[in-house]
ROKEMAR-644889 format. One record per residue (C-alpha): residue number from 1; x, y, z. Coordinates in steps of 0.05 Angstrom, whole numbers. Example, Ala and Ser with C-alpha at 12.3 -4.5 7.8 and 13.67 -1.06 7.14 Angstrom:
// residues 2
1 246 -90 156
2 273 -21 143
//
This chain:
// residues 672
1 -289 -716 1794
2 -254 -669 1847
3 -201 -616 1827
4 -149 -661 1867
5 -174 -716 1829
6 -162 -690 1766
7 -95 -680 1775
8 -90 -606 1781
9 -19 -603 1810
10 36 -634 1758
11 67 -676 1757
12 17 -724 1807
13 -52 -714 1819
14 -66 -681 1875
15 -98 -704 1947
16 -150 -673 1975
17 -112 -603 2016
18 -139 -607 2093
19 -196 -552 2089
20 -161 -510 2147
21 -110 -483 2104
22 -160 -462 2055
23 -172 -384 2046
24 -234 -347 2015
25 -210 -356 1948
26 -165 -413 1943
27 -111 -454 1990
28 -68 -393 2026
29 -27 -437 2069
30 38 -413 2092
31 18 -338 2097
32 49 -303 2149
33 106 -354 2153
34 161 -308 2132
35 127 -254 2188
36 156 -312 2237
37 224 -311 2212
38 241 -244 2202
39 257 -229 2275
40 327 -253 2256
41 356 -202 2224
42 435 -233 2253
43 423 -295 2234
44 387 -285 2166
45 439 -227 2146
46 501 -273 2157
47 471 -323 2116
48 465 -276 2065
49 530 -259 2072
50 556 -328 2070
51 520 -337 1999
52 577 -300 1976
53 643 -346 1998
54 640 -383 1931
55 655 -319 1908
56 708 -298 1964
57 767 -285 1908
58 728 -229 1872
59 710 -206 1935
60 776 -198 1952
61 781 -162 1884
62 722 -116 1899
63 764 -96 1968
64 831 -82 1940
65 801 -47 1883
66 761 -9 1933
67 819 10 1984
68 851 47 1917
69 797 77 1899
70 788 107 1971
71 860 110 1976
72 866 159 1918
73 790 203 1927
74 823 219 1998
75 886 247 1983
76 860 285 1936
77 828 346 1983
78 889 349 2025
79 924 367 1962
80 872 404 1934
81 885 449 2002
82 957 462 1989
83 930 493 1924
84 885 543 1965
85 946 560 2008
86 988 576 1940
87 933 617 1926
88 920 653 1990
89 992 662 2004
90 999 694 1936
91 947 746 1958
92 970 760 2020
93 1052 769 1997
94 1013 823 1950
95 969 850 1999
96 1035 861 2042
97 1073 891 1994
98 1018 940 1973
99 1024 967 2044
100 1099 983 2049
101 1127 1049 2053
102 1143 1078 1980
103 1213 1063 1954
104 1219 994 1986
105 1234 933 1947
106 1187 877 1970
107 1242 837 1944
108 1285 857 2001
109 1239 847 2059
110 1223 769 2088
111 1159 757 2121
112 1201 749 2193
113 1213 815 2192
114 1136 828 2168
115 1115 792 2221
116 1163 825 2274
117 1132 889 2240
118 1061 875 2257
119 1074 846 2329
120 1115 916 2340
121 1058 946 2323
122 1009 904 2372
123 979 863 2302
124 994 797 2339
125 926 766 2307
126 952 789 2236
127 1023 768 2253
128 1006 696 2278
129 962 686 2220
130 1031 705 2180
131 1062 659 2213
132 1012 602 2209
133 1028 606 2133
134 1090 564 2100
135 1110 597 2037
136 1094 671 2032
137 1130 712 1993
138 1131 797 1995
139 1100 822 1930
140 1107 750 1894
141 1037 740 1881
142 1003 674 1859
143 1048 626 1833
144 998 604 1779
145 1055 540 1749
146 1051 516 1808
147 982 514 1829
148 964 484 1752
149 1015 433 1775
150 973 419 1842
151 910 425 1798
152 936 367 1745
153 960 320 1797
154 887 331 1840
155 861 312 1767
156 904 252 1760
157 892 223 1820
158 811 235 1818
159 817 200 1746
160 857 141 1773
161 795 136 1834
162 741 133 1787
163 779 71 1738
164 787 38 1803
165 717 47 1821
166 694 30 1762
167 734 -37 1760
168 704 -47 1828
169 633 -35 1807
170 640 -84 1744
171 677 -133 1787
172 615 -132 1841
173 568 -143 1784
174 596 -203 1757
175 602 -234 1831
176 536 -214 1854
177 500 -248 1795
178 543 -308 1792
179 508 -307 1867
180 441 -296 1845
181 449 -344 1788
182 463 -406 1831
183 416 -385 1889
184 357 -396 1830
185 404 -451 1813
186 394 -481 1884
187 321 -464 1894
188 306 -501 1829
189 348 -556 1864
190 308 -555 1920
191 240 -550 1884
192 255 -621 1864
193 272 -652 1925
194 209 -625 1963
195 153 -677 1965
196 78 -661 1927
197 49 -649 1999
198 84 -581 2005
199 61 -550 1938
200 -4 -574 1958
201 6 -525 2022
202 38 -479 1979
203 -3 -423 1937
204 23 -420 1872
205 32 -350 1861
206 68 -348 1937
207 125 -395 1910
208 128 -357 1847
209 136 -297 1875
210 194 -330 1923
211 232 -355 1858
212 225 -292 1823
213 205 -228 1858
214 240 -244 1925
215 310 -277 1887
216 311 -215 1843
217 305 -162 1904
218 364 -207 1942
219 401 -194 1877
220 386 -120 1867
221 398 -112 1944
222 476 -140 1943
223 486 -102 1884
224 473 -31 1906
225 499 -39 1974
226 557 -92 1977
227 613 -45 1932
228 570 16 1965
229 584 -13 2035
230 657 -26 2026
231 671 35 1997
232 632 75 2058
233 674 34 2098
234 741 47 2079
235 723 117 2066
236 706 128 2141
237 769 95 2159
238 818 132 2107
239 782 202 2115
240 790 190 2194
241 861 173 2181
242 869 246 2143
243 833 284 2186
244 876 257 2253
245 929 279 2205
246 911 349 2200
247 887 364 2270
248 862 320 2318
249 830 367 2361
250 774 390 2304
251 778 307 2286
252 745 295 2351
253 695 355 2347
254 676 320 2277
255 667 257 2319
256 621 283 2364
257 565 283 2326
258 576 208 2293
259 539 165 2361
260 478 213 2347
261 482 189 2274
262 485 119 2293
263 430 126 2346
264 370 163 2294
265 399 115 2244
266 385 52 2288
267 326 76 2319
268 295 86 2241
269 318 22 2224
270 284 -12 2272
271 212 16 2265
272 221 14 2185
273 242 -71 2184
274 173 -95 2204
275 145 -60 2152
276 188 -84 2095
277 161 -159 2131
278 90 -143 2110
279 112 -113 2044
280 146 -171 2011
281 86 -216 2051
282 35 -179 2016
283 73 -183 1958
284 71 -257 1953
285 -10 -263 1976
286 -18 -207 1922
287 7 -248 1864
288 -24 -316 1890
289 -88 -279 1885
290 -73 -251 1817
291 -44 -325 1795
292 -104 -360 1820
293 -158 -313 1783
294 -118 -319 1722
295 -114 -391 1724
296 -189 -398 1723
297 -210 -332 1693
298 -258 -365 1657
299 -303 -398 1709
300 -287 -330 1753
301 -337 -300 1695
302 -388 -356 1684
303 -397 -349 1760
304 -406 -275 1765
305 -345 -276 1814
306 -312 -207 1781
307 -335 -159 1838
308 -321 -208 1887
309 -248 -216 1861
310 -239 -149 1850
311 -257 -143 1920
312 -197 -189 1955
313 -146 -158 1898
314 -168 -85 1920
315 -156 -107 1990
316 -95 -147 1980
317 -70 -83 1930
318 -96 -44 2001
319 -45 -81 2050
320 8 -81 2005
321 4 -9 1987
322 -3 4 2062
323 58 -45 2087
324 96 -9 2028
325 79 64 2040
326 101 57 2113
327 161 24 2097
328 184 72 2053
329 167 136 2089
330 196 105 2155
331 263 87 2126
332 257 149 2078
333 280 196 2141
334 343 166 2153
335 368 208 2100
336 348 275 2115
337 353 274 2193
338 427 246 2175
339 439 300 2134
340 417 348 2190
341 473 316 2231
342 521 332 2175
343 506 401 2178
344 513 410 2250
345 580 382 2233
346 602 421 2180
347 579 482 2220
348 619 462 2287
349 687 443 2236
350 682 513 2198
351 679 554 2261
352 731 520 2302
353 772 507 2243
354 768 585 2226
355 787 603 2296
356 845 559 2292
357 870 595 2216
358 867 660 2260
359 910 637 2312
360 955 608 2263
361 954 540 2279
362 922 514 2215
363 927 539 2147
364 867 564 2102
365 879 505 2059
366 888 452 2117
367 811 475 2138
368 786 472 2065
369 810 398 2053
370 785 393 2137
371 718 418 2118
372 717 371 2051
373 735 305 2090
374 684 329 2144
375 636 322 2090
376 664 257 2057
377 671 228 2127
378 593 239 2147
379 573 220 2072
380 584 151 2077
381 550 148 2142
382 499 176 2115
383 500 128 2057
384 504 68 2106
385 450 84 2151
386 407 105 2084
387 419 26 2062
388 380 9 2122
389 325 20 2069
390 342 -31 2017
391 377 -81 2070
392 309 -83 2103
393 280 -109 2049
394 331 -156 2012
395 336 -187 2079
396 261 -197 2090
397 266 -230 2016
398 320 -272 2038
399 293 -297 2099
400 236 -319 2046
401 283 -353 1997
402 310 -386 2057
403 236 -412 2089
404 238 -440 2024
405 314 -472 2016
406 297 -500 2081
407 234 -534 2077
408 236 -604 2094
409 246 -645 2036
410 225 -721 2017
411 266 -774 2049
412 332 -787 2012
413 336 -851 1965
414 369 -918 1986
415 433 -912 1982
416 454 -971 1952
417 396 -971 1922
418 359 -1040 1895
419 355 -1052 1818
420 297 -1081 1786
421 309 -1144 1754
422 306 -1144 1674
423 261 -1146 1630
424 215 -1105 1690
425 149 -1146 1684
426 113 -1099 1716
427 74 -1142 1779
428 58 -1085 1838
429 31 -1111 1898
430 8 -1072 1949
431 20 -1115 2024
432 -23 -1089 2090
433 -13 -1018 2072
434 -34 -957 2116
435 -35 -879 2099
436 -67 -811 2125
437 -48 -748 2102
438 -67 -726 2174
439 -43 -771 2220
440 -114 -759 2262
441 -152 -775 2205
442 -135 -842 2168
443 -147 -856 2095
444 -115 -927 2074
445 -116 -971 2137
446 -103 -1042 2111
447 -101 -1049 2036
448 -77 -1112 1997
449 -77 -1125 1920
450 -45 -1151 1871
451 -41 -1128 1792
452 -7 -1179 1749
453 37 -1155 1698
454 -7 -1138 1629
455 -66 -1144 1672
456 -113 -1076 1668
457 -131 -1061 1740
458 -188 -1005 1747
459 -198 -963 1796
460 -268 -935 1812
461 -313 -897 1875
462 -343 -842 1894
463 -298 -775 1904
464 -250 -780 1962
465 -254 -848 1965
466 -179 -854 1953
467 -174 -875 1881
468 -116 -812 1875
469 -81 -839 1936
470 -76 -904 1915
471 -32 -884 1841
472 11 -834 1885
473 28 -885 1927
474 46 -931 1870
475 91 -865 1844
476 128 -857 1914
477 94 -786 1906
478 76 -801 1978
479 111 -847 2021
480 62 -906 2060
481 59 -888 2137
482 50 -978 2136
483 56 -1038 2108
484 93 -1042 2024
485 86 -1030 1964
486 132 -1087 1914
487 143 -1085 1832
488 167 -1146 1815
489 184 -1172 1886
490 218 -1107 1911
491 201 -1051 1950
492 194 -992 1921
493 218 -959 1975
494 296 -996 1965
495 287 -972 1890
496 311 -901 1878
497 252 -849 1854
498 276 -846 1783
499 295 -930 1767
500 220 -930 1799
501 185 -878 1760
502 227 -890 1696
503 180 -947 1694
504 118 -909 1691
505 81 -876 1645
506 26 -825 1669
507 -51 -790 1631
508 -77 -737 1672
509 -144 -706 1667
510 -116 -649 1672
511 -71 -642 1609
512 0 -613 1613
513 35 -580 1556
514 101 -533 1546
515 114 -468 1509
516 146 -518 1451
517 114 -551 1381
518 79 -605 1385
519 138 -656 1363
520 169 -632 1420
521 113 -643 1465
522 100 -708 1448
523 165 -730 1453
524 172 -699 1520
525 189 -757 1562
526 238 -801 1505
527 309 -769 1504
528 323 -751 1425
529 263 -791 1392
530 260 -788 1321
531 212 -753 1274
532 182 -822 1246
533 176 -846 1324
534 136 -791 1335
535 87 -790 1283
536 80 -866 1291
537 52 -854 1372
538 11 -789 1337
539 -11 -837 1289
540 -26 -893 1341
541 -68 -842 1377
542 -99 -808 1333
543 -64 -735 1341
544 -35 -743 1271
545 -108 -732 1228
546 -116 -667 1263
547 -37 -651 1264
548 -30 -652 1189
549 -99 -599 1183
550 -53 -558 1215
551 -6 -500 1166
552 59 -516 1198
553 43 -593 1223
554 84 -622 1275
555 129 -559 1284
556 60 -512 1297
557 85 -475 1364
558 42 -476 1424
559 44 -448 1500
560 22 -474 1554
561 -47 -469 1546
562 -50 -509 1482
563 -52 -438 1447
564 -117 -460 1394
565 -122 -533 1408
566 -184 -558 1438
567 -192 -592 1504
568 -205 -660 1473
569 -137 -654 1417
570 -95 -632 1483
571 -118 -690 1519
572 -96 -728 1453
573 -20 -699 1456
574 -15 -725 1523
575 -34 -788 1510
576 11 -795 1448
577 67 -775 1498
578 49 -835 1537
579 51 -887 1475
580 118 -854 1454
581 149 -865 1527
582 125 -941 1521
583 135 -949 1604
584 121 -1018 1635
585 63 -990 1686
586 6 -942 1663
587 -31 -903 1706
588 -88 -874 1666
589 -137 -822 1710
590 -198 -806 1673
591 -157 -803 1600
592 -209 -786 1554
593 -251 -751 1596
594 -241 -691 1543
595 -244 -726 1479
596 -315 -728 1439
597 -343 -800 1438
598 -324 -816 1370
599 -255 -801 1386
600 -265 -836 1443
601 -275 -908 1416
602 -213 -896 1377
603 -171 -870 1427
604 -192 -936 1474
605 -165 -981 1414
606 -108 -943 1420
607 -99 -958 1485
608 -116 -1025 1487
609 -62 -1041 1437
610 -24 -992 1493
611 -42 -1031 1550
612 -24 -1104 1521
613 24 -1130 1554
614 33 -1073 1604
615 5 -1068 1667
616 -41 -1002 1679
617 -78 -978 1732
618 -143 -936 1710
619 -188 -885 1744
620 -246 -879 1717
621 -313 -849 1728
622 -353 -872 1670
623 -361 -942 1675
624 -378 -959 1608
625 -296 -951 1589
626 -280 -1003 1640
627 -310 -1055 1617
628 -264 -1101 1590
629 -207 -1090 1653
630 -180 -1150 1679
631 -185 -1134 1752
632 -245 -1077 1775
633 -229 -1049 1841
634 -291 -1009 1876
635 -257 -965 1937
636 -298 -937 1993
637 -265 -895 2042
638 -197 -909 2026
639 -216 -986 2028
640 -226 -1036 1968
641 -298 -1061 1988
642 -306 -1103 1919
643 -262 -1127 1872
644 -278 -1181 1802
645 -285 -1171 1735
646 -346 -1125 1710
647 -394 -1189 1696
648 -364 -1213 1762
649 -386 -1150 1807
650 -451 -1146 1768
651 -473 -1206 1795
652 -452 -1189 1866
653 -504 -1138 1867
654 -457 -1094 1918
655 -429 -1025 1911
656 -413 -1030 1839
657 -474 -1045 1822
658 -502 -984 1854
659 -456 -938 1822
660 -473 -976 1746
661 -549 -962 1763
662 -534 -891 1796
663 -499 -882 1719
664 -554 -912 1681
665 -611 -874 1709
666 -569 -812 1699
667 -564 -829 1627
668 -635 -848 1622
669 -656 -777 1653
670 -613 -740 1603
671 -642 -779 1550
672 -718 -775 1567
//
């Protein structure tokens, strides 16, 4: 039996994937996908954006705690300067009373008639930078009460800035994961609204790495940029505000050099957002490879296939460590060309500024908050150019997350939707029906049957013949492109998925089990079954005789590999899941294909005490198990070429009977 056939995707059983989306080691379709996308970095940032408007009243938090926290770290240098000046003035008043002529009081002389002094004299550089000053005082010297004063309230204010930015930063963590939280919230959502034919495009270590890797770095992204951002923000805008208010000439000289900022910054941007693209791209084919050799690790080393695995992860490891590299080192000189641009600035500000202390039109303190806003005002540029680097890359992760939001999902159920009449009898008859998974290449062109409730229909044919197709089609796991399919009279299609699949109950080949005991795996699909329901469908299967050998029974833990069970007591636990569910319809695909064949003729008296009453659809490949079915179907090319009862098809001498001899003689080899 195929992979597809064996069910290998849960919950259905898989189709057979169109071979032009397979890659060398495995399906790779939708690679390069979010490549396509990322051109729209407008588009794909306001959507990111707008993931936040559930959360628009702590964002308005996050801003008003952020305008007082800017509000207060900008004040604070232009008060810091009037402690320099207290300082310098103190100095100088010293300095000038040093210099008078012995026996004067410096008491007795102002600094007008200092200053008329020095311009007597032809000091008029001196004498304006005397005048320049607002509070000197002949042989006074520092006034040290009041500068601890200034120092205290600088102090005060910084303290009150960082509680508000603190506040801020807490308040921007709780909105941000609230975000995150129902974006996973929404993509689980979505998971279950997109129909089986897109995780059979779908690499499973790609999607993983969208619901994890991709949803985290969204996440991480908003958090170290969003409270970041604002504060840059209103720091540009408040320091610009304190600068104009100190002197708007040097305010425009410290402007000068902000379009280069925003040019190098843009221009970085630009060449680095490609790269963070590939990054997250290679991320995802990275961990499908990684998930895929995982999965079947074992065969990977029956077959010799190490080197050649090792091979594709080195070059996958290759791309992404390329794609990385360049990403980083591109965006990684934003920060110091930016910083060269501050410089500049600072240099330009401290020697017109100093000039302008000379001529008296600004005071020593006035330049030293100047020269500290300077610096605050190109930090946060800085800052915001230097999150070019992570909003590259949450928004090529979001653009991802989105591909996947906006997938097209299966069509919506009736709404209102038809009820099945009760008791559900369980007839399903299947009226002129057509399907192709490619519409150039049709599977199912005109197919009509009819299973009678408690009737055993089986299903058998050569791989690919459609046997799968036909059970999804019964599940609504795919929808028929013609013709219906009715239980009990009505169309599936008018019954909603889950009044139609409520009725079904569903052994893979493939088993499925949960990290969970095995109570709770049996009892996976009945809402709060008992204990003693339980280990009656254990002991109706036969799970309980091994169960009990077990040292902690029923509540023995497991993962999702069965932990120690063999394949053949895994295949059991599913099939004990199915008795507890007791559904009307059974669909049965290869059940005990795992189970040794003592087990085996139990396990079919199981079922056959399963089956009464209820009507089940088996696939089967060994024809001995089929035996007693009411209703054989033999399926050629998506067609039912034969159908009767075994004795009935025997006689025909037709396809059945070709695949009963094919079996024989294969038996008869092994046995000679």
């Amino acid at each position: 039996m195929s992979a597809q056939e064996n069910g290998e995707t849960t919950p259905a059983v898989t189709p057979p994937r169109p071979p032009q989306r397979r890659g060398p080691m495995g399906p790779m379709g939708g690679m390069g996908m979010p490549g396509e996308k990322a051109k729209d970095l407008k588009g794909s940032g306001k959507r990111l954006v707008g993931l936040l408007r559930p959360e628009r009243t702590r964002l308005v938090g996050v801003f008003v705690l952020g305008v007082l926290s800017v509000a207060a770290a900008v004040v604070g240098p232009k008060i810091l300067g009037k402690g320099t000046n207290v300082i310098f003035e103190g100095l100088v008043g010293r300095m000038i009373a040093k210099q008078l002529p012995a026996g004067v009081d410096p008491s007795t002389v102002s600094i007008d008639q200092v200053i008329a002094g020095l311009r007597a004299k032809g000091q008029g550089q001196f004498a304006d930078l005397l005048a320049g000053m607002h509070d000197v005082h002949v042989g006074q010297g520092v006034d040290f009460h009041r500068l601890a004063m200034i120092l205290l309230l600088v102090l005060g204010i910084y303290a009150v800035s960082s509680v508000f930015g603190w506040l801020q930063f807490r308040l921007t963590t709780r909105m941000v994961q609230n975000t995150a939280r129902q974006l996973r919230n929404d993509v689980e959502a979505k998971l279950g609204r997109l129909p089986l034919s897109y995780f059979d495009r779908q690499p499973r270590g790609e999607l993983l790495s969208r619901v994890t890797n991709d949803i985290d770095n969204v996440a991480q992204t908003m958090q170290q940029t969003l409270s970041q951002l604002i504060t840059s923000v209103l720091t540009v805008v408040g320091v610009l505000v304190m600068m104009f208010s100190i002197s708007w000439e040097l305010a425009l000289v410290a402007l000068v050099t902000v379009p280069l900022a925003m040019v190098i910054a843009t221009a970085i941007a630009k060449r680095s957002r490609p790269q963070f693209v590939k990054q997250w791209t290679h991320t995802g084919e990275l961990n499908a490879h990684i998930e895929e050799m995982f999965t079947g690790h074992a065969l990977v080393t029956v077959f010799g296939r190490q080197r050649e695995a090792g091979k594709v992860f080195a070059e996958r490891n290759g791309k992404l460590y390329d794609a990385s590299f360049r990403a980083q080192a591109i965006s990684g000189i934003i920060q110091p060309a930016l910083g060269f641009v501050s410089n500049l600035n600072y240099l330009i500000v401290a020697v017109v500024g100093g000039l302008k202390v000379a001529s008296g039109t600004l005071t020593l303190g006035d330049v030293q908050a100047f020269i500290q806003y300077s610096r605050q005002f190109s930090q946060p540029i800085t800052q915001i150019a230097a999150m070019a680097n992570l909003l590259q890359s949450g928004v090529a992760s979001a653009e991802r997350v989105f591909e996947l939001l906006d997938a097209e999902e299966q069509s919506a159920d009736p709404v209102p939707a038809a009820k099945l009449a009760q008791p559900v009898k369980g007839r399903v008859e299947f009226e002129h029906v057509a399907f192709q998974y490619d519409p150039a290449k049709p599977l199912i062109k005109d197919l009509s049957m009819v299973a009678e409730p408690g009737h055993t229909i089986a299903i058998v044919g050569p791989t690919g013949a459609g046997k799968t197709t036909l059970v999804n089609l019964i599940m609504r796991f795919y929808e028929v492109n013609g013709g219906r399919i009715t239980l009990d009279g009505v169309d599936t299609r008018t019954l909603t998925r889950d009044e139609l699949r409520s009725q079904m109950g569903m052994v893979l080949q493939d088993t499925w089990l949960y990290e969970g005991t095995i109570a709770e795996n049996i009892a996976y699909g009945v809402d709060e079954a008992s204990r003693d329901e339980v280990v009656a469908a254990a002991t109706a299967t036969h799970v309980d005789r091994f169960v009990r050998t077990l040292p902690k029974g029923y509540d023995t833990k497991i993962d999702d590999e069965g932990g120690s069970l063999s394949a053949g007591e895994k295949q059991l636990l599913t099939i004990a899941r199915a008795f507890l569910a007791d559904p009307t319809i059974l669909i049965l695909d290869e059940a005990t294909s795992s189970v040794d064949t003592r087990t085996e003729v139990l396990v079919q008296k199981g079922m056959a005490a399963l089956r009464a009453g209820r009507t089940s659809f088996v696939i089967a490949h060994r024809l001995s198990t089929i035996r007693d079915a009411d209703l054989i179907l033999v399926m050629e090319h998506g067609d039912i070429v034969e159908q009767g009862t075994h004795a009935q098809l025997l006689e025909s001498g037709g396809a059945y009977v070709r695949l009963y001899e094919s079996q024989f003689a294969s038996a008869a080899v092994e046995e000679s």
